[in-house]
matplotlib code that plots the C-alpha trace (Angstrom):
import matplotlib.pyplot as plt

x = [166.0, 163.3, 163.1, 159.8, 161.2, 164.0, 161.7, 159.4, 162.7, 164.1, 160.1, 160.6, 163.9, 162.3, 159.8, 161.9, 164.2, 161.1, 159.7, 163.0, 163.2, 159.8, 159.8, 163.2, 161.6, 158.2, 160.8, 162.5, 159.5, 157.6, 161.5, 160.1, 157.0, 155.1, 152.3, 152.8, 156.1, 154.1, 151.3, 154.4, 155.0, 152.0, 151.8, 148.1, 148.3, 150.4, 147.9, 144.8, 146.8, 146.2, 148.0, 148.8, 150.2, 149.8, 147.9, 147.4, 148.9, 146.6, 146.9, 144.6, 143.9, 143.0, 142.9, 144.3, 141.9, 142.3, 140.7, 141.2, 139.3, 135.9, 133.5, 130.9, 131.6, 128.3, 127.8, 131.1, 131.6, 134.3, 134.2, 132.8, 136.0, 138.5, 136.7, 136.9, 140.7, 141.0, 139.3, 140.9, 144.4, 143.3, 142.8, 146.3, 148.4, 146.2, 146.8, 150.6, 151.2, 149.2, 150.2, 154.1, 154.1, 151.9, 154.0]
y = [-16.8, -17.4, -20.4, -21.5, -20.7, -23.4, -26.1, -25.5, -26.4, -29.4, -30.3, -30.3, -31.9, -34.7, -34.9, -35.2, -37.7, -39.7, -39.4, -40.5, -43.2, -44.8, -44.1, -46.4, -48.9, -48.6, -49.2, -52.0, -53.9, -53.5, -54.7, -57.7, -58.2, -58.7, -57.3, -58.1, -56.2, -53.2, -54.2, -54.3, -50.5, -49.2, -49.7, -50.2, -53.2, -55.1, -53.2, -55.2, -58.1, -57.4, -59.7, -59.9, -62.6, -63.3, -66.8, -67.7, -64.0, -62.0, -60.6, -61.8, -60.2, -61.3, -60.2, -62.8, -63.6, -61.6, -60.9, -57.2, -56.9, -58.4, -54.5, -57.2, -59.7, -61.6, -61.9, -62.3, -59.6, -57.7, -54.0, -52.1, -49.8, -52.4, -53.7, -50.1, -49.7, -53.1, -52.6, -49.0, -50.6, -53.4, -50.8, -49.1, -51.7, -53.0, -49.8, -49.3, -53.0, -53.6, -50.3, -50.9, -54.1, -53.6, -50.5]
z = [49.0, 51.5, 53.8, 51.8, 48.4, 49.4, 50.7, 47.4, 45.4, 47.3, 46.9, 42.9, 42.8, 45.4, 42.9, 39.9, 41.4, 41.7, 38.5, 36.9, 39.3, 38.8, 34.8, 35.5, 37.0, 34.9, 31.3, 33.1, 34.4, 30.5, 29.5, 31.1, 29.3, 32.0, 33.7, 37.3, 37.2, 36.0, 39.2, 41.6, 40.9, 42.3, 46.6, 46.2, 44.1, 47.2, 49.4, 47.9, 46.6, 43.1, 40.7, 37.0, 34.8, 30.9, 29.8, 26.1, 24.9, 27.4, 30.6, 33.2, 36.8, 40.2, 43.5, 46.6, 49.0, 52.0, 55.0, 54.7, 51.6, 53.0, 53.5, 54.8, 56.7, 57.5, 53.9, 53.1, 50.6, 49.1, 50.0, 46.7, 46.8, 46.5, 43.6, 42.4, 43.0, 41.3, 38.2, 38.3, 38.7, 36.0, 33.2, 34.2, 34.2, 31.0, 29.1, 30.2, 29.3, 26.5, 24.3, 25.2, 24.1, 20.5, 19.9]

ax = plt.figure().add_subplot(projection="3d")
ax.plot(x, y, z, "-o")
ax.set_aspect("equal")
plt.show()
């Protein structure tokens, strides 16, 4: 075998190995019944300080305030693509949360 052929395989088991290990995690955190644990799985969430929790049987979503979010700061508003990436994750975890749990 050729030196790429070998690094394309190690490549696919890495990947794999990663799948399993976030379908793991993904099972154990909707084990949980809550949505935050699903948030927690995805860096981006912790990136933009995304966070999940259930009130009255529904999940709500909010984002921390921080600094880093602010795309203008003499107005101060939040940058259009972290509301993107927020609504974006919001519908995710939403969907893999909300279709667990009713099924």
């Amino acid at each position: 075998m050729s030196e790429e052929t070998d690094a394309q395989n190690v490549s696919e088991s890495l990947h794999k190995v990663r799948q399993v290990e976030f379908e793991a995690a993904l099972e154990a955190a909707l084990n949980c019944a809550s949505p935050n644990d699903v948030m927690k799985l995805i860096p981006y969430s912790g990136f933009i300080g995304a966070q999940a929790s259930v009130v009255d049987g529904r999940a709500r979503y909010w984002l921390d305030a921080r600094v880093s979010n602010i795309g203008n700061p003499s107005l101060p508003a939040i940058h259009g693509g972290v509301i993107g990436g927020f609504l974006e994750l919001s519908v995710l975890v939403e969907l893999l949360f909300c279709l667990e749990t009713s099924a």
